[in-house]
BAPABA-405402 format. One line per field, with one value per atom (N, C-alpha, C): atom name; x, y, z; residue in three letters. Coordinates in pm, whole numbers. Each point is the difference from the previous one (the first is absolute). Example, Ala and Ser with C-alpha at 12.3 -4.5 7.8 and 13.67 -1.06 7.14 Angstrom:
2
atomo = (N CA C N CA C)
c1 = (1319 -89 90 -35 82 -77)
c2 = (-569 119 120 105 119 109)
c3 = (780 0 0 -72 6 73)
residuo = (ala ala ala ser ser ser)
This chain:
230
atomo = (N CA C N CA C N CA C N CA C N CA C N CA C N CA C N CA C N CA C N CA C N CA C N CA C N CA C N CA C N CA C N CA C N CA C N CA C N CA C N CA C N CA C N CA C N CA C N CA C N CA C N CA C N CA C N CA C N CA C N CA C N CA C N CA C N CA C N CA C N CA C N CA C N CA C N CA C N CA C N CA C N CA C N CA C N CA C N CA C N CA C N CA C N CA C N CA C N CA C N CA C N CA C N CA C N CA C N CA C N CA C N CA C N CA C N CA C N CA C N CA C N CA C N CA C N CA C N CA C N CA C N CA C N CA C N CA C N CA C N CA C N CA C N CA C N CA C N CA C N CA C N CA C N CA C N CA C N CA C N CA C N CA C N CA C N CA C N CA C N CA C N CA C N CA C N CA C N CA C N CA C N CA C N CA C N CA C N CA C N CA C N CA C N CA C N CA C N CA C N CA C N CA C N CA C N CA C N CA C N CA C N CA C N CA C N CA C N CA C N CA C N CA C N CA C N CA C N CA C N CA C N CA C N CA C N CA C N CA C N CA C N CA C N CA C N CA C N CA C N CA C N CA C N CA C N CA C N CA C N CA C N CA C N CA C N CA C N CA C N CA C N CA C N CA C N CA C N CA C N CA C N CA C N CA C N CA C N CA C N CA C N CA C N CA C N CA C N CA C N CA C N CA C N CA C N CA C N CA C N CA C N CA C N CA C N CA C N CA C N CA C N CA C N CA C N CA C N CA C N CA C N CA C N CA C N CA C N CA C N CA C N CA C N CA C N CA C N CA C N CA C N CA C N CA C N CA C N CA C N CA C N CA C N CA C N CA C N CA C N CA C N CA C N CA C N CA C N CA C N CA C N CA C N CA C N CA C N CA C N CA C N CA C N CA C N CA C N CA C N CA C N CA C N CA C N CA C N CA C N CA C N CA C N CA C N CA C N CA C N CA C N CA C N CA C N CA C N CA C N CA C N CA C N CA C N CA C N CA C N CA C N CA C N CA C N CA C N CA C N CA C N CA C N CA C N CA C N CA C N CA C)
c1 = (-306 70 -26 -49 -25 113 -17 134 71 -104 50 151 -55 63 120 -21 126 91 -26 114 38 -79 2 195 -72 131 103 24 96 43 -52 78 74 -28 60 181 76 100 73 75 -51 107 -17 97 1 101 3 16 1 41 82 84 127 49 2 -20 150 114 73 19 3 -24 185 37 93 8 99 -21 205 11 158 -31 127 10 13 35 10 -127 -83 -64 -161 -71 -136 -88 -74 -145 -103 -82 -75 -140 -1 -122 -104 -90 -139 57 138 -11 73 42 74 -151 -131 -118 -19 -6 -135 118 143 82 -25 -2 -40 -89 -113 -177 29 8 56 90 150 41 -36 -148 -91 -72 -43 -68 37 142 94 -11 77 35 -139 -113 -139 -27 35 -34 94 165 101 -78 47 9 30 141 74 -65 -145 -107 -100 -7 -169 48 -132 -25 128 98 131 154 -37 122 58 195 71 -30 -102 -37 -139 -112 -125 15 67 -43 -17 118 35 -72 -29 -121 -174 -8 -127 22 87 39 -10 107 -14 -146 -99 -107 -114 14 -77 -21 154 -19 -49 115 -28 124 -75 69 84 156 82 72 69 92 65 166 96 58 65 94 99 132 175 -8 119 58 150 67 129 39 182 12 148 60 153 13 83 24 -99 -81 -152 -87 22 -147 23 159 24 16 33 -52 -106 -80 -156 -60 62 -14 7 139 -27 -101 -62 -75 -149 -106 -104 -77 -62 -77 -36 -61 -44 32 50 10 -36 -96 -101 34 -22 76 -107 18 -127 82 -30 94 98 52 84 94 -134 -11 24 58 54 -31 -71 -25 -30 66 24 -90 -69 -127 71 13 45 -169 19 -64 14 -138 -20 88 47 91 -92 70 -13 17 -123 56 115 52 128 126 -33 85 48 6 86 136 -18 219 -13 159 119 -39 37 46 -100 -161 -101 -3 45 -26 78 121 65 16 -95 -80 -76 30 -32 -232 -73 -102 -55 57 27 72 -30 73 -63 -126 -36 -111 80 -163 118 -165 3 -75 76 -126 -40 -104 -55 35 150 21 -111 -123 -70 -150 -79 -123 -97 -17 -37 -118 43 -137 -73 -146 -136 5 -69 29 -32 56 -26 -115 -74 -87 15 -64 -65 128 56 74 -84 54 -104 93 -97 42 42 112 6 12 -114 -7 79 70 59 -110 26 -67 92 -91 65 17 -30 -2 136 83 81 165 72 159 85 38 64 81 174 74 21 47 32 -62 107 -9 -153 -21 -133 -89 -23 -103 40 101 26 -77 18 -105 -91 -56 -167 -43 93 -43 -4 82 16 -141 0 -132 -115 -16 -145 1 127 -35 -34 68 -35 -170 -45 -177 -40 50 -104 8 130 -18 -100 46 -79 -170 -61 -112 -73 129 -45 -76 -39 -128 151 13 80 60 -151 49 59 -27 66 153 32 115 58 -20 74 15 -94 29 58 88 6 189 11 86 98 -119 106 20 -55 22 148 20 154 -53 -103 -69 20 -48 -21 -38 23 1 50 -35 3 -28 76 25 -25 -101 -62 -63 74 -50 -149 -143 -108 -6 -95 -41 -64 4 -106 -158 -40 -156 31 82 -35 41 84 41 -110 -105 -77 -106 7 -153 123 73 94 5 -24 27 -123 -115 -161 -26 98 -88 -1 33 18 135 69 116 116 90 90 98 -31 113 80 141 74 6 -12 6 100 98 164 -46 104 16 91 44 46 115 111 114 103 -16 87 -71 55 -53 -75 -121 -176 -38 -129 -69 -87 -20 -39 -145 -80 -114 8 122 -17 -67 -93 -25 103 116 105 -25 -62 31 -201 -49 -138 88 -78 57 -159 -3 -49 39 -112 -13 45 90 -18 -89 -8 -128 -29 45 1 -69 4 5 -154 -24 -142 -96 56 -95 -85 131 -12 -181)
c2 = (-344 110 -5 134 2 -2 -58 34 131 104 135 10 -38 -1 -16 -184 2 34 25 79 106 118 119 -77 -91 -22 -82 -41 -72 152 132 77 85 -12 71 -58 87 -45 -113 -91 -146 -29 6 -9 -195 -18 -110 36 -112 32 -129 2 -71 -65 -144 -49 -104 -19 -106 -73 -156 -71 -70 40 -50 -190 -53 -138 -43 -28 -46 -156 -22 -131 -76 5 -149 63 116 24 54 -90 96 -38 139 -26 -96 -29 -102 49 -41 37 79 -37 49 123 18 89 115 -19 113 83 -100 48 89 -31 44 159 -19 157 83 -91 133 53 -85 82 110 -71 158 127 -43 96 130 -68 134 52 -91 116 102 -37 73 157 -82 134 105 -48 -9 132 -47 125 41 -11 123 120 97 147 36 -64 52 -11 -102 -54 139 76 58 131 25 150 86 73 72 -78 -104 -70 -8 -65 54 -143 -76 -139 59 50 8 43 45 23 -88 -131 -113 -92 14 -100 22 129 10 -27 65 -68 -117 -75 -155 -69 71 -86 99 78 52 -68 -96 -55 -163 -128 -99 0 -71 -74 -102 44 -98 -8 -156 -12 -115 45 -133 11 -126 -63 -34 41 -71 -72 -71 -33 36 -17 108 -105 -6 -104 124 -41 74 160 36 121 58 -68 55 26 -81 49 114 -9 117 145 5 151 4 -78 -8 121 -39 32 173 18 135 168 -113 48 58 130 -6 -85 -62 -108 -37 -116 -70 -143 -69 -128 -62 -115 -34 -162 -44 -155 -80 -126 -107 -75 -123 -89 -39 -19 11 108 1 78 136 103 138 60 64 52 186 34 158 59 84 83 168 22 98 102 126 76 -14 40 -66 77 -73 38 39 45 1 -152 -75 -126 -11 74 14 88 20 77 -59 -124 -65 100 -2 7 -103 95 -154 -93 29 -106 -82 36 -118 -70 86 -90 -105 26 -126 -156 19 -79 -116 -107 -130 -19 32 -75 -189 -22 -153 -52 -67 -119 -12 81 18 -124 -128 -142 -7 -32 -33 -83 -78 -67 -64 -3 -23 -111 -19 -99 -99 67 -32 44 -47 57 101 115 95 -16 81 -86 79 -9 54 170 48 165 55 118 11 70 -10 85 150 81 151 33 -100 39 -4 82 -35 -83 -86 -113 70 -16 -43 -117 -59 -129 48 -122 -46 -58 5 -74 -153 -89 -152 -61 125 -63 37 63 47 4 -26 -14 162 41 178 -39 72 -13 71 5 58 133 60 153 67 -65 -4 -8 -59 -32 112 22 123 124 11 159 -12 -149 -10 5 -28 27 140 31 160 107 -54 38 -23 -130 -50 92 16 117 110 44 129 31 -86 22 -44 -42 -54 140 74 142 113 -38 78 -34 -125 -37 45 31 13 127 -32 155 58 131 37 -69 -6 -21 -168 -61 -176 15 114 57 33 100 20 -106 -92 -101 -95 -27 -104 52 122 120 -71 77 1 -150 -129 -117 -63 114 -93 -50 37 -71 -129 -121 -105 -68 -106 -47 -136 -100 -114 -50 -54 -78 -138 -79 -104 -14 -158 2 -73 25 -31 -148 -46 -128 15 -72 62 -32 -63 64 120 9 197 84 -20 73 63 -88 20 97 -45 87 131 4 173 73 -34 65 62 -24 69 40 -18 27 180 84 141 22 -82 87 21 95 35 -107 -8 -78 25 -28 54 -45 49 -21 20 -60 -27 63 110 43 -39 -71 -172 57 101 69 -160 -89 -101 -124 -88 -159 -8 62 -100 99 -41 56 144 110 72 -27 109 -68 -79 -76 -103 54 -58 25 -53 67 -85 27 116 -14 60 -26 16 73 132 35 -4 -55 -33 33 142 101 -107 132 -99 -49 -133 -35 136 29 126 157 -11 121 -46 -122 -60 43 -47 -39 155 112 128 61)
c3 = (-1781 -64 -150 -75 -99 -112 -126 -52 -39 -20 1 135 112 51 40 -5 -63 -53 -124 -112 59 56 87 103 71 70 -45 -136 -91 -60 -73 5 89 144 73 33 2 43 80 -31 88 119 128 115 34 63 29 193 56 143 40 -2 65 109 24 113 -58 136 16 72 -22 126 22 130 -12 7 -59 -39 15 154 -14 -30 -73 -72 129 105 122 124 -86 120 -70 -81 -68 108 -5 27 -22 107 -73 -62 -115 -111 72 91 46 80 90 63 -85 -104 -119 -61 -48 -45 146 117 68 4 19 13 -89 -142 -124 36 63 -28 98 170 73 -31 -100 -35 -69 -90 -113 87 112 86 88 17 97 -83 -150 -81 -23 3 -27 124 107 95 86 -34 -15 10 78 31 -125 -59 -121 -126 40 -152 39 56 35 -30 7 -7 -70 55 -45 -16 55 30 -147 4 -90 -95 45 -118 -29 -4 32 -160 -68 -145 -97 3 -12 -30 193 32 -109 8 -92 -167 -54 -130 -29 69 27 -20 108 57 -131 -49 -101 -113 -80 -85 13 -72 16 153 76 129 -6 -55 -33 183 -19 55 -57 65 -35 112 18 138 -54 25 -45 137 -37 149 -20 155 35 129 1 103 26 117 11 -5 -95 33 -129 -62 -75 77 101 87 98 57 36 -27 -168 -79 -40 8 -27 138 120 93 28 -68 -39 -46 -107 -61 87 -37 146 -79 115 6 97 41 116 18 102 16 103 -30 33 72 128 -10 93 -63 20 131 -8 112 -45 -145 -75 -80 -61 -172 62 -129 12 -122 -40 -69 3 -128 7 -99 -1 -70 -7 -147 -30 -88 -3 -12 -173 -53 -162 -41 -157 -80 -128 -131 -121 -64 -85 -53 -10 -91 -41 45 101 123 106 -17 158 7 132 48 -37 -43 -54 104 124 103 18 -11 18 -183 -128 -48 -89 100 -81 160 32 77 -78 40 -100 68 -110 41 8 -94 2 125 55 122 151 -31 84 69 -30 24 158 63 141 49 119 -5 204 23 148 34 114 35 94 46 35 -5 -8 -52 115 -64 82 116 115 88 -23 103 18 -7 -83 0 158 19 130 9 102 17 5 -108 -6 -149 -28 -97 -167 -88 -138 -77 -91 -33 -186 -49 -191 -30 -7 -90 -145 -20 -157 -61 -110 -124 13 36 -21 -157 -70 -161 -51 65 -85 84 -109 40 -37 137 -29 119 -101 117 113 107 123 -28 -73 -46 -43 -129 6 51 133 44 114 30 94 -62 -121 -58 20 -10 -32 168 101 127 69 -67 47 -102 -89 -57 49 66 51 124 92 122 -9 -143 -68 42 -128 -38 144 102 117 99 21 43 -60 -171 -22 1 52 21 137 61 168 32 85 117 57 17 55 181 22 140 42 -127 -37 -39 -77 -42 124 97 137 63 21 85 -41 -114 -141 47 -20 -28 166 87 144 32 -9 17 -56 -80 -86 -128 -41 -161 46 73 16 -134 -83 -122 -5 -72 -20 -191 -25 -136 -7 -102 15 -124 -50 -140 37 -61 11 -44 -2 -43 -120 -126 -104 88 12 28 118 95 6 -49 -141 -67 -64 -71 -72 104 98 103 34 33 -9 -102 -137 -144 -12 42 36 143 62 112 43 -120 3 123 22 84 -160 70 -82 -117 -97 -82 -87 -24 -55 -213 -33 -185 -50 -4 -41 -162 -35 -123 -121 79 -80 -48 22 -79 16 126 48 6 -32 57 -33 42 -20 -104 -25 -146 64 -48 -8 86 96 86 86 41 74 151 59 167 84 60 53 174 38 137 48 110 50 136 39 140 84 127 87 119 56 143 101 50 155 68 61 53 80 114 77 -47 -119 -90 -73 -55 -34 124 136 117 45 -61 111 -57)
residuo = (unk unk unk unk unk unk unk unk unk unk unk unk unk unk unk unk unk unk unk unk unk unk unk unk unk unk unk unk unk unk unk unk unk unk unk unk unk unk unk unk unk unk unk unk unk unk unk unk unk unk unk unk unk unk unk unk unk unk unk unk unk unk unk unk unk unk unk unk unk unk unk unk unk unk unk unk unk unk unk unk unk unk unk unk unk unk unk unk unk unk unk unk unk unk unk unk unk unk unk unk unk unk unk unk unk unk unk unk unk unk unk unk unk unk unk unk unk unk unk unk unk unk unk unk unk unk unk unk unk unk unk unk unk unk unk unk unk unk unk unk unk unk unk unk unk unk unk unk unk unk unk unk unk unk unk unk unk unk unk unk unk unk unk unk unk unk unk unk unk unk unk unk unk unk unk unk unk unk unk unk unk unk unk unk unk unk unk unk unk unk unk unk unk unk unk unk unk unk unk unk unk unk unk unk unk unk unk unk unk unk unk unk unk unk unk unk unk unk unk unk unk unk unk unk unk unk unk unk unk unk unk unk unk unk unk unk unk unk unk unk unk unk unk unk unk unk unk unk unk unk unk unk unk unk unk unk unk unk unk unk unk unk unk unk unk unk unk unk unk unk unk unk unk unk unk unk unk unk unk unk unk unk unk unk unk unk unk unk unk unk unk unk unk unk unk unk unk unk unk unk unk unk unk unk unk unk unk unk unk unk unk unk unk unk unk unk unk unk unk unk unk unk unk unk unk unk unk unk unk unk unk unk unk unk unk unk unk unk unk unk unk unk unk unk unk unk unk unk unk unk unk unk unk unk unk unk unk unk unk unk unk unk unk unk unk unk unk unk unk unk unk unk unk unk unk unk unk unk unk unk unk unk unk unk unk unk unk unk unk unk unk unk unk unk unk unk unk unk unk unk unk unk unk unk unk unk unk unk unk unk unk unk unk unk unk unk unk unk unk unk unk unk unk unk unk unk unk unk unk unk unk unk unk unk unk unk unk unk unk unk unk unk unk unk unk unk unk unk unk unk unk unk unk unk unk unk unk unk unk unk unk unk unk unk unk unk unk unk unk unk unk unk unk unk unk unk unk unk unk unk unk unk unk unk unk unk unk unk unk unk unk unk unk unk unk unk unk unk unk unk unk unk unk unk unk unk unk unk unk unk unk unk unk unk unk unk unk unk unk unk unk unk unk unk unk unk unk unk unk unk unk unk unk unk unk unk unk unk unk unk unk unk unk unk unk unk unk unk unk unk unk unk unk unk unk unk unk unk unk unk unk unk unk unk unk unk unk unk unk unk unk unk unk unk unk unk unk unk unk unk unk unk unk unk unk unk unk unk unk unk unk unk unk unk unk unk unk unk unk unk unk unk unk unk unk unk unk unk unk unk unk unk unk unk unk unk unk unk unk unk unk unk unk unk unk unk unk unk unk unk unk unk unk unk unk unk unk unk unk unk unk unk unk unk unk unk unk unk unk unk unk unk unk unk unk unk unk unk unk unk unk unk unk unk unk unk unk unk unk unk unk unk unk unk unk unk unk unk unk unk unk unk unk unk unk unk unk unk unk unk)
């Protein structure tokens, strides 16, 4: 992307898109399966009836995806997560994890109700270490270089599904689509970190507003084997 460009989409109006993970204090999610709900939840919202063509988000959705591709994650426990609930949106749930995907906002336009929603507190962590991805599912490798909490790394996952839809053949997209978005989260090893950062699949370039420095490569998305093979 050229820098004309850029700037082109730094002046356009800037949407955020809004994701909450619920987090009860005697009952959190565990870390890997909160990432893999965010990433499904953008794709849910991603191909909503209510995201396309006429639907009553589809204006939103292009604004949003016209400029820079923000997202943030609060978390919400009790009767927060239950007026969260209110609101239209979508909610999305892992084997745990619950997470709700609301239709983009104005930076500076949250509802009240999502934004006096705490983003901080959101560290989690895998009481046990994730098994073998399953077969035909696509893989987001993490960046093993870098420390981002829960929350964070929830955007950067829901971003890496982002660019990997938008990488897909349509007919990888239907079959990607009707399967349930099959998906798996897996921090890489540095030597395949380094062979994923070239290997031309999709990678994500953190714009550094949080945590890490500006540029960082935080997430690589990787086709379903299934979707490679077809």
């Amino acid at each position: 992307m050229s820098s004309n460009e850029t700037d082109l989409r730094d002046e356009k109006p800037q949407f955020v898109l809004p994701l909450v993970v619920r987090i009860e204090r005697d009952a959190p999610p565990s870390r890997t399966d909160a990432l893999e709900t965010s990433a499904r939840a953008v794709l849910e919202i991603l191909t909503d009836d209510r995201s396309l063509d006429e639907g009553e988000w589809a204006q939103a959705m292009t604004d949003w995806q016209d400029a820079r591709i923000r997202k943030v994650v609060r978390r919400a426990r009790g009767a927060e997560w239950r007026r969260a609930g209110d609101l239209p949106g979508i909610t999305v749930t892992g084997t745990e994890a619950e997470v709700r995907v609301f239709p983009p906002v104005p930076l500076d336009g949250w509802p009240k109700l999502l934004a006096k929603l705490q983003v901080s507190g959101t560290d989690l962590d895998d009481p046990a270490e994730p098994g073998p991805v399953p077969d035909g599912a696509a893989v987001l490798w993490l960046n093993p270089g870098l420390d981002m909490s829960a929350g964070k790394t929830m955007a950067q996952t829901g971003h890496g599904a982002q660019l990997l839809w938008w990488a897909m053949s349509d007919a990888d997209r239907k079959a990607w689509q009707e399967a349930g978005f099959p998906l798996a989260v897996r921090t890489a090893t540095p030597e395949r970190w380094a062979a994923l950062t070239v290997s031309g699949l999709p990678v994500v370039r953190d714009a550094g507003f949080t945590e890490i420095v500006p540029g960082s490569c935080t997430v690589v998305s990787e086709f379903p084997r299934t979707a490679c093979e077809a």
